[in-house]
N, C-alpha and C positions, 0 to 999 in steps of 0.2 A: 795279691792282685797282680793280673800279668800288666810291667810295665811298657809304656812305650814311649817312644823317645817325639819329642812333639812337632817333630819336622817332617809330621806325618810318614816317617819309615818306624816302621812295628819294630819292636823289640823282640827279637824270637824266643828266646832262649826257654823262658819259664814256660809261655804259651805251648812251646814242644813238651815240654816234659806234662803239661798238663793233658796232653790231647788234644787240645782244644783245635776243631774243625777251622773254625774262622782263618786261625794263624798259622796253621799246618800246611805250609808251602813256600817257596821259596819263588815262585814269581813274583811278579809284583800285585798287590793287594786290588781287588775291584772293591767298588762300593755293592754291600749287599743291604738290601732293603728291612728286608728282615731284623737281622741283627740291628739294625739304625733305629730302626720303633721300637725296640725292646729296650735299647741303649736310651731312648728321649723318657718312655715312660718310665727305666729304672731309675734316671734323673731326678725325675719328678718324688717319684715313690722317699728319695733319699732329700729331697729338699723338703717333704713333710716330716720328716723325723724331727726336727728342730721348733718348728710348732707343737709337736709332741711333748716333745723335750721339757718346754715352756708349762705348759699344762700339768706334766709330771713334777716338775720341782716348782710351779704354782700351787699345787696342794700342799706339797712338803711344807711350804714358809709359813707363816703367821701373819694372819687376816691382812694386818697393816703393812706388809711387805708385798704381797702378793706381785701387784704391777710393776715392782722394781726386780723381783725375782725373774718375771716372763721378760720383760722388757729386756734382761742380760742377752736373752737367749733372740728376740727378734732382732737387738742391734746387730748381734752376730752375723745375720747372714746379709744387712747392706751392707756392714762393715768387710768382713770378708768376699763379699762377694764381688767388691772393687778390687780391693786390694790381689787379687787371685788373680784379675784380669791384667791389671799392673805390672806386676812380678812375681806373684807367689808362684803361678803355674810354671813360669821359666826357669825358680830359680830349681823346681823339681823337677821339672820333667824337659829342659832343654836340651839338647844334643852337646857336646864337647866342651862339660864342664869336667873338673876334678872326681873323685871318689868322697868329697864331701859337701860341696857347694855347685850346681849349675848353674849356668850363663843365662845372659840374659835375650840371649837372641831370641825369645820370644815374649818379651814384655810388652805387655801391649795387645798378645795373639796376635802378634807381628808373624806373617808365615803361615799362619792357620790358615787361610780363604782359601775353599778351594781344595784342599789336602785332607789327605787318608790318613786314621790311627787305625793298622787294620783291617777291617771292611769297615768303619762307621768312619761318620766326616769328623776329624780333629776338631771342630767345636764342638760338637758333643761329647767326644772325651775328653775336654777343659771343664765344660759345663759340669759332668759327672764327677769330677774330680773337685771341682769346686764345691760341692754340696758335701764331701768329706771334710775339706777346710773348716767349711763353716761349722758343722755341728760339733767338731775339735774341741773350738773355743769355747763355745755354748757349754759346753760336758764341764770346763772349768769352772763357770760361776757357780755351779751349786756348791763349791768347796766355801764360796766366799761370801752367800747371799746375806743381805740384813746388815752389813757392816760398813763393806766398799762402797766408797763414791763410784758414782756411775761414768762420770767423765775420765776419773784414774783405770775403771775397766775398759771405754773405749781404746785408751792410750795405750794402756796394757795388750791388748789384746789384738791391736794391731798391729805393734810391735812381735806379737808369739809370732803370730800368724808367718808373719815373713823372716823372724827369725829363727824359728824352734822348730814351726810346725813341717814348712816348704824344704827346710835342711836333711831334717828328718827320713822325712817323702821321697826326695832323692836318694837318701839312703840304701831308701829298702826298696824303693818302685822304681829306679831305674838303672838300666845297664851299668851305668858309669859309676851307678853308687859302689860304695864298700860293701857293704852290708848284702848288698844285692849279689857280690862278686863269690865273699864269702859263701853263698849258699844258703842264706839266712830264708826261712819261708814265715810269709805274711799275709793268706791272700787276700784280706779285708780289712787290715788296719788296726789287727790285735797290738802291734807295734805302736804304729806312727801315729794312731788314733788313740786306743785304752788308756796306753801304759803310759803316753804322754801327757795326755789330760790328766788323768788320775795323779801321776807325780806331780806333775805341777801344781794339780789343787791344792794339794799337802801340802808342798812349800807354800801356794800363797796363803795358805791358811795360818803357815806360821809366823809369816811375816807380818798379816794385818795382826793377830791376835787373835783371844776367845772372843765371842760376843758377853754380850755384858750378863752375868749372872751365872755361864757356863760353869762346871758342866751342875751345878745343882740348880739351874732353873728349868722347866722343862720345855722345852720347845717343840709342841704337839704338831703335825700336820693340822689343818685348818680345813681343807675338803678333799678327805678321801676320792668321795666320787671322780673328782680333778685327776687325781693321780692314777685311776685306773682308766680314766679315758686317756692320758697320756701313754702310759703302758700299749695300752692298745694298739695306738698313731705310732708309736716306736716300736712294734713286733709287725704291723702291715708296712711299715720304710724299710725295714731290716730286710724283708725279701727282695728289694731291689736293690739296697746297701749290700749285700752277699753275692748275690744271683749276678748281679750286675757286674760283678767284680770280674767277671768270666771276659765280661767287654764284648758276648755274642750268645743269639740264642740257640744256645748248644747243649753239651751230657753236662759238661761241666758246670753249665747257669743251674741246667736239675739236678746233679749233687749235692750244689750249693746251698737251693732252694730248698731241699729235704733236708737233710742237716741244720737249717736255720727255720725249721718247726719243730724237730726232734727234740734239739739241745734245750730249747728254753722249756719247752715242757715239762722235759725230766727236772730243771734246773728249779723251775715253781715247785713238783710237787716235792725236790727235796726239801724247799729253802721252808715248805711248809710244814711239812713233820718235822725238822727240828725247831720249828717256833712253838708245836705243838709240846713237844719232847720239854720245851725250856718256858715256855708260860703257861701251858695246856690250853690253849686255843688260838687255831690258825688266823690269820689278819688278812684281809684283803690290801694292806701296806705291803705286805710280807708276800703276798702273792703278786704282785707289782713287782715290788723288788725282786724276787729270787727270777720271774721272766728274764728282765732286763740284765740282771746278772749271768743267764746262761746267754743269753742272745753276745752279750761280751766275750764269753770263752768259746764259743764255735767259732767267731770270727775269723782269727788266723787260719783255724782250722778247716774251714766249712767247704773248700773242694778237695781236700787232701783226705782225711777220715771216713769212714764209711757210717750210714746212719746208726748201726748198731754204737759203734764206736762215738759217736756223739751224743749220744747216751751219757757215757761216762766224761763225754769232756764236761758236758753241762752240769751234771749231778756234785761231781769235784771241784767245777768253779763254786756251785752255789754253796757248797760244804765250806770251801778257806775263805768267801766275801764273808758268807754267814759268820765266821770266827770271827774274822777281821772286823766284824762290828760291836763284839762284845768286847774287844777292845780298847774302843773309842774313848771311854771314860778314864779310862790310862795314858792315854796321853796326854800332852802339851795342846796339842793342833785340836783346834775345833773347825772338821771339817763338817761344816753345817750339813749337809747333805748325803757323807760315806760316800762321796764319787774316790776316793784313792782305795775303801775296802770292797765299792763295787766295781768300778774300771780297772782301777788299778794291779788290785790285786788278781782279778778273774783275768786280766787282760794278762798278767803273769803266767797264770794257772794254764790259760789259753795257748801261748806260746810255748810253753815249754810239752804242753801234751801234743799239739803240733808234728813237735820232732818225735816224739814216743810213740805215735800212729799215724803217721801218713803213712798211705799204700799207694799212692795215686803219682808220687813225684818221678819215678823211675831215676833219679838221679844217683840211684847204683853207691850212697854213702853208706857207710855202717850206722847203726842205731847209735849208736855210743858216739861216732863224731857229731851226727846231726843234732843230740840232743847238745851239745860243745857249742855248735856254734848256735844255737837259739837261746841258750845263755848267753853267750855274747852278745848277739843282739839285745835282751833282754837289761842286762848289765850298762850297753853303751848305752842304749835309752833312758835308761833312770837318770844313769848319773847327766847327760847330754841337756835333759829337761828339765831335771832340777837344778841343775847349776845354770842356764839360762832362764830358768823363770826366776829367782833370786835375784841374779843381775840385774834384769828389767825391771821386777819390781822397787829394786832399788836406785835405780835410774827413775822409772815415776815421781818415786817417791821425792829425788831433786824438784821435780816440775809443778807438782801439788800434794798436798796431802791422801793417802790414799783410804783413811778411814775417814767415816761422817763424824760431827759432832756428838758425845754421848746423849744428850738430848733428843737427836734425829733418830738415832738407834733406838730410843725407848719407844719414844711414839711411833715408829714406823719412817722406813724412807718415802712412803708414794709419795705423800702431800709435798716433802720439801724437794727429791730431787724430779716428778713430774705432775704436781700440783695437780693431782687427779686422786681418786681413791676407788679402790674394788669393788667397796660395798658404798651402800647409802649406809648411813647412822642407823634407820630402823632393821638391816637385815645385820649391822654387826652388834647394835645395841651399845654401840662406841658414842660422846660427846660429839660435837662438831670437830673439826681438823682447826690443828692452830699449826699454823704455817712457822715452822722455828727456824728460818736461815734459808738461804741456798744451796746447793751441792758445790 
């Protein structure tokens, strides 16, 4: 994603090696019209993805979880959506901070009114930039649903947000970062977004524990149809999560855009023959999934590659997620949802083909160094997010308990941590709700 620095002066550097029309100059930036409605509606497009989101790991959970499943994913964007305005945006994208932390001159959107990222007004690249925040977090509860108290994932999660997520961000989205210096390409968040969510989930996963009866009880999704309308809400966000990243509407939003219909395509119809190949009939779970799994590995890649070439990034994310779930049952971590063997690891896969096919960066490196430093990047991310999501969690863990009672687990969390429930009794054919405790 081309970054820019939030004191409304554009960040050139990647924007040049992109092409990109909007930031190819060196006068100083007018507002263009255009690009600003493209930039308000890609906002939007990417603040539905997390109502998506919600609806897709709402099917996934069991009947009695359901509304504490969704409910992770809408706290997420009040939650983040303050806290961004606060400090998260400054501590990523402010002007003359370090190579690992930015300042705070703009907490608050202290300095936005008024001012250019670009050609679009700096509130709307805060705003567009916020709606990555949020759906960050949101990606993490699926590692954790049916177990975590909901007030230990507020806590949790606000703490990422402003520690993990905004450090990150600067990393890789702006001048000042390291990562960004290094040469490191990201243009969507296959970084600061995937591979962070995703690791993270696995830690917190292994921190809360198994749910109870893992891995030999079965934990079925509850309404398919759910999760294909989510699928859906998160492949229509994804064109303006991508396209958007361009920050104008330019060749590069349409590169973007074609490559984030290419990649998940190929990524379903592989993630579907080999479900064929391994149970002899394809799922519409599996067809959900393997989308959202290619929609993850175009990410980094999606104005760098050419659509042919997306092709293969998709098909090869959906290839090593798909392993990566037959795995599941060998490990420790019950990561309720495979958000670390579908973000995580496709958000890997993603990065590192990145450096293996761009054609578009002109940044004149050899193959062999560029694929170096997107390991690297790849490498500080893991380790950078795992070892803060651990700490925090275990900081939580000082302030409250961060698992429910096993009680609460059995019966479901709706009833006790928001005293509501999904279904009535006759459509789940469940007893009344006994209220066992608070959160």
């Amino acid at each position: 994603m081309t970054s820019l620095m939030s004191r409304a002066r554009p960040l050139l550097p990647l924007a040049l090696m992109l092409g990109g029309a909007a930031f190819a100059q060196t006068e100083a930036p007018t507002l263009d019209t255009g690009d600003t409605a493209w930039m308000i509606v890609a906002s939007a497009l990417v603040l539905l993805m997390t109502p998506g989101l919600a609806f897709f790991y709402g099917g996934l959970s069991r009947t009695q979880s359901v509304l504490n499943t969704m409910m992770m994913s809408v706290v997420s964007i009040g939650l983040v959506g303050v806290l961004w305005m606060l400090g998260g945006y400054s501590i990523a994208f402010s002007s003359g901070g370090n190579p690992f932390f930015g300042g705070l001159a703009n907490a608050g959107f202290n300095g936005l009114s008024g001012q250019l990222s670009g050609t679009i007004p700096s509130y709307v690249f805060a705003a567009f930039q916020a709606m990555f925040a949020i759906i960050a977090l949101a990606l993490i509860s699926g590692a954790v649903i049916e177990r975590m108290r909901f007030g230990a994932f507020v806590l949790f999660g606000g703490l990422w947000s402003l520690l993990i997520y905004a450090p990150l961000a600067h990393w890789v989205w702006n001048a000042d970062g390291w990562l960004f210096k290094l040469g490191a390409l990201d243009f969507a968040g296959g970084t600061v977004i995937h591979i962070a969510a995703g690791v993270s989930g696995l830690v917190a996963a292994s921190v809360l524990g198994a749910r109870i009866g893992f891995p030999k009880t079965a934990h079925i999704p509850h309404n398919v149809p759910f999760v294909l309308l989510g699928a859906g809400l998160l492949w229509f966000g994804w064109m303006g999560f991508n396209a958007g990243s361009a920050l104008a509407a330019n060749q590069t939003a349409a590169l973007a855009f074609m490559t984030t219909l290419v990649a998940p395509a190929a990524a379903m119809l592989t993630w579907l023959g080999l479900e064929s190949l391994r149970t002899g009939k394809p799922t519409a779970v599996g067809a959900a999934t393997g989308l959202v799994v290619g929609l993850v590995a175009i990410t980094p890649a999606c104005a760098f590659v050419t659509p042919l070439a997306s092709v293969l990034v998709g098909a090869l994310g959906a290839a090593a997620s798909f392993a990566a779930v037959q795995f599941k049952s060998r490990m420790k971590a019950d990561d309720s949802l495979d958000v670390f063997a579908c973000h995580g690891v496709a958000g890997i896969v993603g990065a590192l083909l990145t450096g293996a096919l761009a054609f578009t960066t002109g940044s004149g490196k050899p193959w062999g160094e560029q694929m170096l430093i997107q390991l690297v990047g790849v490498l500080a991310s893991v380790a950078f997010t795992g070892l803060g999501t651990f700490i925090l969690l275990k900081l939580v863990g000082l302030v409250m308990p961060l698992r429910v009672p096993a009680n609460q687990e059995i019966v479901g969390i709706d009833v006790s941590a928001h005293s509501e429930q999904g279904y009535s009794d006759s459509e789940t054919g469940l007893g009344a709700p006994v209220f066992v405790g608070g959160d």
